[in-house]
N, C-alpha and C positions, 0 to 999 in steps of 0.2 A: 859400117858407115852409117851416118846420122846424116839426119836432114832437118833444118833449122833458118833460122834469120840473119843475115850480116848486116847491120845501121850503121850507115857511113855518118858522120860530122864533121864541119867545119870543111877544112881541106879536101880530105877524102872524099865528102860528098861532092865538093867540085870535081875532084880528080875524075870519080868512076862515074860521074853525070847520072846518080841517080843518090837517094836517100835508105834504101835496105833494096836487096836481092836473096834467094835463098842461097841454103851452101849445102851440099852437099857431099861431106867430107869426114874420117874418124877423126882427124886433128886440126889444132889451129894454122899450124902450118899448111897443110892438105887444102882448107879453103881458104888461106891467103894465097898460096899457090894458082887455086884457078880464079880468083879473081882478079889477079897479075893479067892472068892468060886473056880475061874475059875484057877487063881494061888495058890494053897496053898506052906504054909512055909514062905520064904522070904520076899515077897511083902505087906505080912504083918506087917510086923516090919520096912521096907523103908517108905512107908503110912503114916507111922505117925511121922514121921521126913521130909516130904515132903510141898510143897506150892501148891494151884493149882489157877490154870485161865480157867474161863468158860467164853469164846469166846472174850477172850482178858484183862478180869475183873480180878483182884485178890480177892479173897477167904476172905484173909485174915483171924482175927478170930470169923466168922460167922458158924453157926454150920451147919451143911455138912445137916441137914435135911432139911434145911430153904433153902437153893441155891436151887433152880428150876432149870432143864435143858431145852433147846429148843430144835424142831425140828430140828435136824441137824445142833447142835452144835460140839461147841468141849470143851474137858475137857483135861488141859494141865497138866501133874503129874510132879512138874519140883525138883529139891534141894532147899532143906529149905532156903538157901540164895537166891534164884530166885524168882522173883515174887509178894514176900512178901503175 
């Protein structure tokens, strides 16, 4: 398990009413997982119309179990046009 940075934008960062939180998680699914848990409702449904970038990398479409986090990384939640 790693521990690291989540940076919400645009949407997301309305959704989960804040702008970054940590994660604590081995993958990106792991901590989109508990950040569901830590946001319910909205951030739910932004999530999956979103892009993300773990530590500058795009995501693209790899499955959220497979992305490995680092130590004290970051995981960038950005709009689905962003990032790619």
């Amino acid at each position: 398990m790693a521990a690291g940075t989540i940076r919400y934008w645009a949407a997301a960062k309305a959704a989960a009413g804040t702008a970054e939180e940590p994660y604590a998680a081995a993958t990106l699914a792991e901590a989109l997982d508990a950040a569901r848990e830590r946001h319910p409702g909205e951030l739910s449904q932004v999530l999956q119309r979103c892009s993300f970038l773990i530590d500058g990398n795009p995501v693209g479409t790899r499955g959220h179990e497979t992305v490995r986090l680092a130590e004290g990384g970051t995981v960038e939640v950005l709009p689905p046009f962003a990032g790619g």
